[in-house]
C-alpha positions as CSV (number, residue, x, y, z in Angstrom):
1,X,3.7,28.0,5.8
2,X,6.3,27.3,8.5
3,X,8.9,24.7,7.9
4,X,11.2,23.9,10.5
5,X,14.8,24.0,8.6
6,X,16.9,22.2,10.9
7,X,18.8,19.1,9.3
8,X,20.6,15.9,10.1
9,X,24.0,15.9,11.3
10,X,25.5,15.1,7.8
11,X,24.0,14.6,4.8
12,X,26.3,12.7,2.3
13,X,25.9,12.1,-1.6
14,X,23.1,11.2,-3.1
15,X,20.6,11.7,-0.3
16,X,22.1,9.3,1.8
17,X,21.6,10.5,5.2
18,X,23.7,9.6,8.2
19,X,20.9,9.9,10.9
20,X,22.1,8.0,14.1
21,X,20.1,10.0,16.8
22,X,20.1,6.3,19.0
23,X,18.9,6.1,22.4
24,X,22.4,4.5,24.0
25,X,25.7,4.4,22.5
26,X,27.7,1.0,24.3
27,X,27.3,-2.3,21.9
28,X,25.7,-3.4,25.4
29,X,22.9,-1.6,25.5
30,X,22.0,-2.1,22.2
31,X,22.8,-5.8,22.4
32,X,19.9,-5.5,25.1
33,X,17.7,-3.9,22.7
34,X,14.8,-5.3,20.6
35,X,16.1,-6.2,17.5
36,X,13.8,-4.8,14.4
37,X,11.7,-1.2,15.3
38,X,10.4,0.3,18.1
39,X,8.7,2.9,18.0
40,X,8.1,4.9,21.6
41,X,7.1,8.4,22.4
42,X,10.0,11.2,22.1
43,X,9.8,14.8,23.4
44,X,12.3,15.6,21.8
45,X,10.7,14.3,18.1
46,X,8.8,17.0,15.9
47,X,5.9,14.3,15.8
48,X,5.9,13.5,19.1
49,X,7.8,9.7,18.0
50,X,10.3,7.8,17.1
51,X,11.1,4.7,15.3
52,X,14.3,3.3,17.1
53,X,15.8,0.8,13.7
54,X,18.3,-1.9,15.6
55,X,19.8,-4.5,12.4
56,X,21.3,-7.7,14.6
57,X,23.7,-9.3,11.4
58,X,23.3,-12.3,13.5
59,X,20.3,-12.7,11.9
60,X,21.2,-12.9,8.5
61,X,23.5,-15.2,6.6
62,X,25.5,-13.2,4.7
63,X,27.2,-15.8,2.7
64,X,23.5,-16.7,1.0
65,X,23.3,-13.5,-0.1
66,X,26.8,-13.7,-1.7
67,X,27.9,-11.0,0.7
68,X,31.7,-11.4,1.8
69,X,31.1,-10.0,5.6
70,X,28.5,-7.0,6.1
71,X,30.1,-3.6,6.7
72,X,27.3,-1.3,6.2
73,X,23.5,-1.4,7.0
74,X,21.4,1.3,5.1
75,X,17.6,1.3,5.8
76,X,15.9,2.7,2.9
77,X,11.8,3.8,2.4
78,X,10.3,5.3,-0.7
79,X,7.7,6.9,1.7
80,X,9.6,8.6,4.8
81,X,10.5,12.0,3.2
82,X,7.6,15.0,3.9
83,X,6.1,17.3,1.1
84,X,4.0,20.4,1.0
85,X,1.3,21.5,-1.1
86,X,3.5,24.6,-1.7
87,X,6.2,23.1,-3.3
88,X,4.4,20.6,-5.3
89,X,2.7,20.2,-8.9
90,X,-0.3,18.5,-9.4
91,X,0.2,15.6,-10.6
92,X,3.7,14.8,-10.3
93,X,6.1,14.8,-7.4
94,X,9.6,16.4,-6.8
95,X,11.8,14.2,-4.6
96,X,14.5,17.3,-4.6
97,X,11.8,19.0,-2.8
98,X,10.4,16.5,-0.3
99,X,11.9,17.3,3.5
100,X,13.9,14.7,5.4
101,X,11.7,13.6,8.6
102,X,13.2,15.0,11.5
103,X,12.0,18.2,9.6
104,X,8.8,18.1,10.3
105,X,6.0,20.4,10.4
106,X,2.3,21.6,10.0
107,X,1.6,21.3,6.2
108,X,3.8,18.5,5.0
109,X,2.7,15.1,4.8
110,X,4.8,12.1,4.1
111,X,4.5,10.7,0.2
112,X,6.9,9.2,-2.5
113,X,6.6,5.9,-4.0
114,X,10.0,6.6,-6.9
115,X,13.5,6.1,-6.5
116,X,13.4,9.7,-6.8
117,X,11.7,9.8,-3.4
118,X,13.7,7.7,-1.8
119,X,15.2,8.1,1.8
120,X,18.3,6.1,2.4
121,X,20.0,6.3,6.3
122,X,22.6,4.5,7.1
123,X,22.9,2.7,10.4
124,X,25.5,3.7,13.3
125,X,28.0,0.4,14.0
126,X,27.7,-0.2,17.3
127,X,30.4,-3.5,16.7
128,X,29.6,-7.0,16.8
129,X,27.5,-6.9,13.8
130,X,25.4,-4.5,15.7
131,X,23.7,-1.4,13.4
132,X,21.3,1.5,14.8
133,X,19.6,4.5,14.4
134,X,16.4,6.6,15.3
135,X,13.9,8.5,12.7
136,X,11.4,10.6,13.8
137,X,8.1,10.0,12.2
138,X,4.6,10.9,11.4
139,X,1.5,9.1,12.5
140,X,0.6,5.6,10.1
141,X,2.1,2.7,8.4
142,X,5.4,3.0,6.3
143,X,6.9,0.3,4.5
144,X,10.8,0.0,4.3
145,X,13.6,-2.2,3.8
146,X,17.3,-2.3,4.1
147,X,20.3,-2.3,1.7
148,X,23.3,-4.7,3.2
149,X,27.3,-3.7,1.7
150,X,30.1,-6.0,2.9
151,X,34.1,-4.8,2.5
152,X,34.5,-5.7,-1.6
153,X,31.6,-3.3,-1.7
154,X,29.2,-5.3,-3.2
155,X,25.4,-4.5,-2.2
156,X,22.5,-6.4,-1.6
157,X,19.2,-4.1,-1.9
158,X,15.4,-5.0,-1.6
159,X,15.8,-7.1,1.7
160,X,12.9,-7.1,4.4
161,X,13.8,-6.5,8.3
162,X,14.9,-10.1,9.5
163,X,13.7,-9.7,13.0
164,X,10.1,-8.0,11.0
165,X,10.0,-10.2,8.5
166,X,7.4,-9.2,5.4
167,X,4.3,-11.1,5.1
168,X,4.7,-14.8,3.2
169,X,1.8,-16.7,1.7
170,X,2.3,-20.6,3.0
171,X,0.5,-22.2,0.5
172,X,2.9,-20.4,-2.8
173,X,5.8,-19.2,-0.2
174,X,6.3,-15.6,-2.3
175,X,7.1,-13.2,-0.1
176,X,6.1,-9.0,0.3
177,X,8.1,-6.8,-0.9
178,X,8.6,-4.8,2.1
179,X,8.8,-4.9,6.2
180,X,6.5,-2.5,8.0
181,X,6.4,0.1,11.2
182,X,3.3,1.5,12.6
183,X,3.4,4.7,14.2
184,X,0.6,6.5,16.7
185,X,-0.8,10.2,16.6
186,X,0.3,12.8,18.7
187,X,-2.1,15.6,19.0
188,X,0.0,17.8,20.5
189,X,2.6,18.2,18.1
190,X,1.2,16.7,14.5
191,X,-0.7,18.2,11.7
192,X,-4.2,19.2,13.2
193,X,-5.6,18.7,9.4
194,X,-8.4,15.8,9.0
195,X,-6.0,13.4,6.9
196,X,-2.9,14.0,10.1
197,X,-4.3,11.0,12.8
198,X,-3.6,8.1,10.6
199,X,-3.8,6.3,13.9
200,X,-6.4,3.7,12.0
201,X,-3.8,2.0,10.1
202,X,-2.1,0.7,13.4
203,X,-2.4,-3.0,14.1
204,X,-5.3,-2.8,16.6
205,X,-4.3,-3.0,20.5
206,X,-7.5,-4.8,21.7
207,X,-10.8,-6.3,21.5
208,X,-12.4,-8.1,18.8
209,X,-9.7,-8.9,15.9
210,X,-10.5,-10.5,12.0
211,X,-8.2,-13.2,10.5
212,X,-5.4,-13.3,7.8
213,X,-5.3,-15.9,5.7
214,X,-3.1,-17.1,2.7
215,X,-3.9,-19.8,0.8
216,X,-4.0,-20.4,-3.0
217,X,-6.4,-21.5,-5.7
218,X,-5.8,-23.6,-9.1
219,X,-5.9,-21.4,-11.9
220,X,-6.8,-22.3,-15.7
221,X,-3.2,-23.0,-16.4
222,X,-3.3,-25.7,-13.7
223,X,-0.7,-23.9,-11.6
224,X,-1.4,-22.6,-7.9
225,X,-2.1,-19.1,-7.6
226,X,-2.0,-17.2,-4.5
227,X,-4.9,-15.3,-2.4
228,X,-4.7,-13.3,0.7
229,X,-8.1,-13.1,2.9
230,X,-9.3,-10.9,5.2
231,X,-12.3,-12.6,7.7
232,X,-13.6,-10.2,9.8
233,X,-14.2,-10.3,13.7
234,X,-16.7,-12.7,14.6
235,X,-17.1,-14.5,11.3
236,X,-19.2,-17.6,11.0
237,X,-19.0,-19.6,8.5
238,X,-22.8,-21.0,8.9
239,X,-24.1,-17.3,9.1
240,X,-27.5,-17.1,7.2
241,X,-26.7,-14.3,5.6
242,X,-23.4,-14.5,3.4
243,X,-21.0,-11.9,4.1
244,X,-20.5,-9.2,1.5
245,X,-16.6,-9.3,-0.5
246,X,-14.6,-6.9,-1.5
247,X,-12.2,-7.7,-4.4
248,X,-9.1,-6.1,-4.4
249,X,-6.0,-5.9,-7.2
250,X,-2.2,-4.3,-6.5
251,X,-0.7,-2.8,-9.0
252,X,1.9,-3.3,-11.1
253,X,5.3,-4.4,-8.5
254,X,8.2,-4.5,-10.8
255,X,8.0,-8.8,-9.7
256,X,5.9,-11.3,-8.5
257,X,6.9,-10.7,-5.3
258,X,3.8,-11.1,-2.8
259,X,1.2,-9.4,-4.6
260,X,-1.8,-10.8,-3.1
261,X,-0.6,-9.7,0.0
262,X,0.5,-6.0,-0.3
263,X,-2.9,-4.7,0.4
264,X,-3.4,-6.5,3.4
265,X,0.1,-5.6,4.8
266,X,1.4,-2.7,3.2
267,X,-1.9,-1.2,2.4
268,X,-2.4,-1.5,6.0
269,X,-6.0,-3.1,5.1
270,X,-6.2,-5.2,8.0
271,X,-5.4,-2.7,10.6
272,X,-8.4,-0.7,9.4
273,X,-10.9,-3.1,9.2
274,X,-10.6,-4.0,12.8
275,X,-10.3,-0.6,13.7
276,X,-13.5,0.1,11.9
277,X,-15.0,-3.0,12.7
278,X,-15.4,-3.8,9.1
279,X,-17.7,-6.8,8.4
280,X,-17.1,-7.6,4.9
281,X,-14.6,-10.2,3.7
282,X,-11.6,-8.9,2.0
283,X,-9.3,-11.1,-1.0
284,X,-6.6,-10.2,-2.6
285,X,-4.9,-12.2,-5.6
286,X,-2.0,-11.3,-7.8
287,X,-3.1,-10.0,-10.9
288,X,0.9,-9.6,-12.1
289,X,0.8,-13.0,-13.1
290,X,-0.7,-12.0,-16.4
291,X,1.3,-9.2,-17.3
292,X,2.2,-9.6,-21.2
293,X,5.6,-9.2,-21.2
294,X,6.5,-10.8,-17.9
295,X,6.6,-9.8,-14.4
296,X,6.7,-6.3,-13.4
297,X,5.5,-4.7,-17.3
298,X,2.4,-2.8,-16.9
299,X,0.9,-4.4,-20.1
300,X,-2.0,-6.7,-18.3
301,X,-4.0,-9.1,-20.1
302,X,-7.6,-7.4,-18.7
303,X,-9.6,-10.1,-20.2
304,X,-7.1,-12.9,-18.7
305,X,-7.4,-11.5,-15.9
306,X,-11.5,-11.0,-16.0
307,X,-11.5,-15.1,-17.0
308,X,-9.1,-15.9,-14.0
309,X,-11.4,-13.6,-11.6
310,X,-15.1,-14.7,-12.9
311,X,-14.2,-18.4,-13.4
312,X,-11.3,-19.2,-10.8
313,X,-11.5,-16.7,-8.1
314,X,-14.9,-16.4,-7.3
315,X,-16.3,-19.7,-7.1
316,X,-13.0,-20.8,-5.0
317,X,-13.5,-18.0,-2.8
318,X,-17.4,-18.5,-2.8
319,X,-17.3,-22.4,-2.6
320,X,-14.9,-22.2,0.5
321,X,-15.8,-18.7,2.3
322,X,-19.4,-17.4,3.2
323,X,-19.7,-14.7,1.1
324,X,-21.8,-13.5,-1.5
325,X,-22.7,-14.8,-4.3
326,X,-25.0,-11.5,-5.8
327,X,-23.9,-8.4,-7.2
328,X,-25.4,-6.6,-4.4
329,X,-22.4,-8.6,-2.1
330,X,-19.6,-8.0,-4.6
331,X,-17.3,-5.1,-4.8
332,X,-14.3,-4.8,-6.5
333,X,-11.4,-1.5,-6.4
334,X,-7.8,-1.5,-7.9
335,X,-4.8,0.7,-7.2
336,X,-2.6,1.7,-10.6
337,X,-2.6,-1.1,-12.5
338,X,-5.5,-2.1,-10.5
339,X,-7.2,0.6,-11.0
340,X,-7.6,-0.1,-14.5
341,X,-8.3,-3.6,-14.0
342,X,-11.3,-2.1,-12.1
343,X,-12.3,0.6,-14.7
344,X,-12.5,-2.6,-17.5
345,X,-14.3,-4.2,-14.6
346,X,-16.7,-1.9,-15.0
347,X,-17.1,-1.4,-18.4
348,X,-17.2,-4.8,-19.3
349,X,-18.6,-6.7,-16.4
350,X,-21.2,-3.8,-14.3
351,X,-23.1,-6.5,-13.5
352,X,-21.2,-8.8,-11.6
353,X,-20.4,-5.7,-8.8
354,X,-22.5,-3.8,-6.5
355,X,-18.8,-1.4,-5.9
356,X,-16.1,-0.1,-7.8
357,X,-13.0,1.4,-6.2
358,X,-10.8,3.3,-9.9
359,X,-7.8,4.6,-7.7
360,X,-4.5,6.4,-9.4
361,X,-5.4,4.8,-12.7
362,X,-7.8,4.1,-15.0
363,X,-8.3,2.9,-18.8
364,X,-9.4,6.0,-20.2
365,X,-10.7,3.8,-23.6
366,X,-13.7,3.9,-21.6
367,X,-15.9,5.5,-23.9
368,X,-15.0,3.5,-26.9
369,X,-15.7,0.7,-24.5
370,X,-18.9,1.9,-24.0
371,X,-19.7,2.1,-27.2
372,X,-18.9,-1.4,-27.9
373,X,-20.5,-3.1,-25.0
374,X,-23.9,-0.3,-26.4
375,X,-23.7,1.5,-22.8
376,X,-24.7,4.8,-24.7
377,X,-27.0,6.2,-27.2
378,X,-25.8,7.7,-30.7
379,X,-25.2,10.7,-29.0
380,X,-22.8,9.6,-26.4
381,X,-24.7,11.2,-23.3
382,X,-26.6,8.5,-21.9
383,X,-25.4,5.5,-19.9
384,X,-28.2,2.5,-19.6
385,X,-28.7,1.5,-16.5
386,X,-25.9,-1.3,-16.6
387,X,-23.6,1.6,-15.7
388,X,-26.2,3.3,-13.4
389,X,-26.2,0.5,-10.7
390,X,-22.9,0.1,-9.6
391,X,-21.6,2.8,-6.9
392,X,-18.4,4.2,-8.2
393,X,-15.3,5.9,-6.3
394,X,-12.3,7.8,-8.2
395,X,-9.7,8.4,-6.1
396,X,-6.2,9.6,-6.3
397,X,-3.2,11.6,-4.7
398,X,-2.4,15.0,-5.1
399,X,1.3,14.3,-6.4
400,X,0.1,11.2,-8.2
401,X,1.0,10.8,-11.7
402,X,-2.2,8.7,-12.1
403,X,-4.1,11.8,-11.2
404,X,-5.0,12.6,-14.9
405,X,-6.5,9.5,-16.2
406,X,-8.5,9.5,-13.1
407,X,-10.2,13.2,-14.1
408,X,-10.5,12.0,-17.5
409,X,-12.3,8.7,-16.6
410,X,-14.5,11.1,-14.5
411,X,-15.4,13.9,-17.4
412,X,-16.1,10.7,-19.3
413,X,-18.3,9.4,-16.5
414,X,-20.1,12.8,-16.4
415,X,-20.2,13.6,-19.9
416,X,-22.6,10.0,-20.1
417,X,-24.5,10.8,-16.9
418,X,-22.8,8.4,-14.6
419,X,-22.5,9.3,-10.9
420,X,-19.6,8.4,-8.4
421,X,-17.8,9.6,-5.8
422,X,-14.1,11.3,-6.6
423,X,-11.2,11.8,-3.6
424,X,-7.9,13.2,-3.7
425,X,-5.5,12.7,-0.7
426,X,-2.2,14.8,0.0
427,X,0.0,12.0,-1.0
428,X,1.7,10.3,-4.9
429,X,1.4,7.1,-6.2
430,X,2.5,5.7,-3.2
431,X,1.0,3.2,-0.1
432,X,0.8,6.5,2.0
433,X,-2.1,7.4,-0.6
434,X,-3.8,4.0,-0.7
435,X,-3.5,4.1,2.9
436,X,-6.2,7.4,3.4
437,X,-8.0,6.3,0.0
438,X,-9.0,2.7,1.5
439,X,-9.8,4.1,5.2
440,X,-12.5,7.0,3.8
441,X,-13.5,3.9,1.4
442,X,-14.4,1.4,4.3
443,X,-16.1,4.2,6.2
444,X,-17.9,6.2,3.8
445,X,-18.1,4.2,0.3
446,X,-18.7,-0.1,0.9
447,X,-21.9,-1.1,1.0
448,X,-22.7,2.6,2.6
């Protein structure tokens, strides 16, 4: 494979990256500039675009932040840098060996989703609290954020783009963890591969568009709890027929930081349905509020969280949306964390779903769980047909670390005569994964 070996101009400790490739160079002219991204076509950009990153400080109030001043802007995304089947296990991913962006090439595709990963770039000053700089990148949606350091050197990480704010649910006011930029496909110049136009996951230019919503529901505890829904294009509320629903958990986020709405934003979920012209009805919740040990441990409470979805969820979502009410309707698919929810879905609750999505992780108990729930005979090589009726996907990236409880779930799957679908994408555990695995879902796996 061919990699194009050229760098940026300097490349300082730790990976930080001084990339200021900007369009102008007077305070002026960037004063004059959209503040946020833009991204625009670029001749002279190994993907055939750009994503010009202009940081106004005007914006933000430092003080809030318990920031002195602000003397450096760094723009940071755990899913920028490029990697190659050729370098890469299975299974795991190397950050030392991912490529920075403006190294771009046939064969590497953009993944991450560690510290390890990371790509940190640090703005140009342009004065008057006036930061820039341009990144070439590949087609699709990639999330990032910025780190702000004032004179004292004291640093303020995890902060969305103020002038691209991260989604916000109204009703609970939590926030998402991260701002996003969409970029097209250029045929000319990208991967010619059938996972390199990731041109679906672009907010949709035209035409017929669905609805976000975010609202909340009152759980058992009596507290609010948030939701994020997807209505498609067109929907009616007094349709005959109830639209089907797909059910869909995050996984675990390190906080409880806008969980119900990372699909939907930075899973770029709502792009593709209108692309696709999805007409299911999509809700997200935050299943982190039932982690054990407090937010961001990946020690769920599955049957909390099966009580919360069977006897809070759904008949909020059901009493106040028109959706399905059957099996048949219902679908529900998991990322990480997620993914196991789904896989205990499964096991314990087949009936209730028509769909299961088990993406980059799943419990792989599963066949003591199906002993205990009786899903196979003494022999342990025939499911019932509890298991038999659901449709079931496995998906996961190449570079994922969730990879192998995926395959095992599967063998288990197998080795009890249960069918389903398995996917791997060129990507980690990362949104650039959940990205492709959703899209090929919506058009090849839902109610298909």
């Amino acid at each position: 494979m061919k990699i194009l070996k050229f760098l940026a101009a300097t490349i300082a400790m730790s990976g930080l990256i001084a990339f200021t490739a900007c369009q102008s160079n007077s305070v002026a002219e960037k004063k004059s500039s959209k503040s946020g991204v833009t991204v625009h076509p670029d001749a002279n950009s190994p993907t055939g675009y750009s994503a010009d990153f202009l940081y106004d400080t005007s914006l933000v109030d430092f003080a809030a932040l318990g920031l002195k001043d602000i003397s450096k802007v760094t723009l940071y995304s755990d899913c920028m840098k490029l990697y190659s089947y050729e370098e890469q296990t299975p299974g795991t991913i190397n950050g030392k060996k991912g490529h920075l962006p403006e190294e771009y090439a046939e064969g590497l595709y953009p993944a991450g989703g560690s510290g390890d990963t990371r790509l940190d770039v640090e703005l140009k000053s342009y004065g008057n609290g006036i930061f820039s700089c341009s990144i070439p990148l590949s087609s699709g949606a990639f999330v990032y954020n910025y780190t702000l350091t004032d004179s004292t050197g004291k640093s303020v990480s995890r902060l969305d783009d103020p002038a691209n704010p991260a989604a916000r649910n109204s009703v609970t006011k939590i926030r998402d963890l991260s701002s996003m930029v969409y970029v097209p496909y250029d045929k000319s110049k990208s991967n010619k591969d059938k996972w390199a136009d990731r041109s679906v996951e672009n907010p949709k230019k035209d035409g017929k568009k669905g609805t976000y919503i975010t609202t909340g529901y009152t759980g058992k505890n009596g507290k609010t709890h948030g939701l994020a829904i997807y209505l498609p294009a067109g929907y009616d509320e007094k349709r005959a027929e109830p639209y089907n629903v797909l059910y869909i958990s995050h996984g675990t986020g390190g906080d409880l930081y806008g969980e119900e709405m990372r699909w939907l934003n930075e899973g770029a979920v709502r792009n593709i349905n209108d692309n696709l012209g999805i007409d299911y009805v999509v809700v997200c919740m935050n299943n982190q509020e039932f982690a054990v040990s407090g937010a961001g441990q990946p020690d769920w409470d599955f049957n909390l969280i099966a009580d919360d979805q069977i006897n809070y969820i759904m008949p909020f979502v059901e009493k106040n949306y028109n959706v399905s009410k059957e099996a048949a309707g219902r679908a529900y698919a998991g990322l990480s964390m997620g993914g196991a929810t789904t896989s205990n879905f499964l096991m314990y609750h087949g009936d209730l779903f028509s769909h299961f999505g088990i993406w980059s992780y799943a419990n792989t108990d599963a066949a003591s769980y199906c002993k205990v729930k009786g899903l196979v005979d003494a022999n342990n090589q025939k499911a019932v047909s509890a298991l038999k009726n659901p449709k079931i996907m496995i998906a996961y990236g190449s570079w994922d670390f969730g990879m192998d409880s995926c395959k095992q779930f599967a063998k288990i799957l197998s080795t009890i005569g249960v069918e389903y679908k398995e996917l791997e994408v060129p990507a980690a555990h990362d949104w650039e994964n959940w990205q492709l695995v959703y899209a090929w879902a919506a058009k090849n796996f839902f109610w298909k």
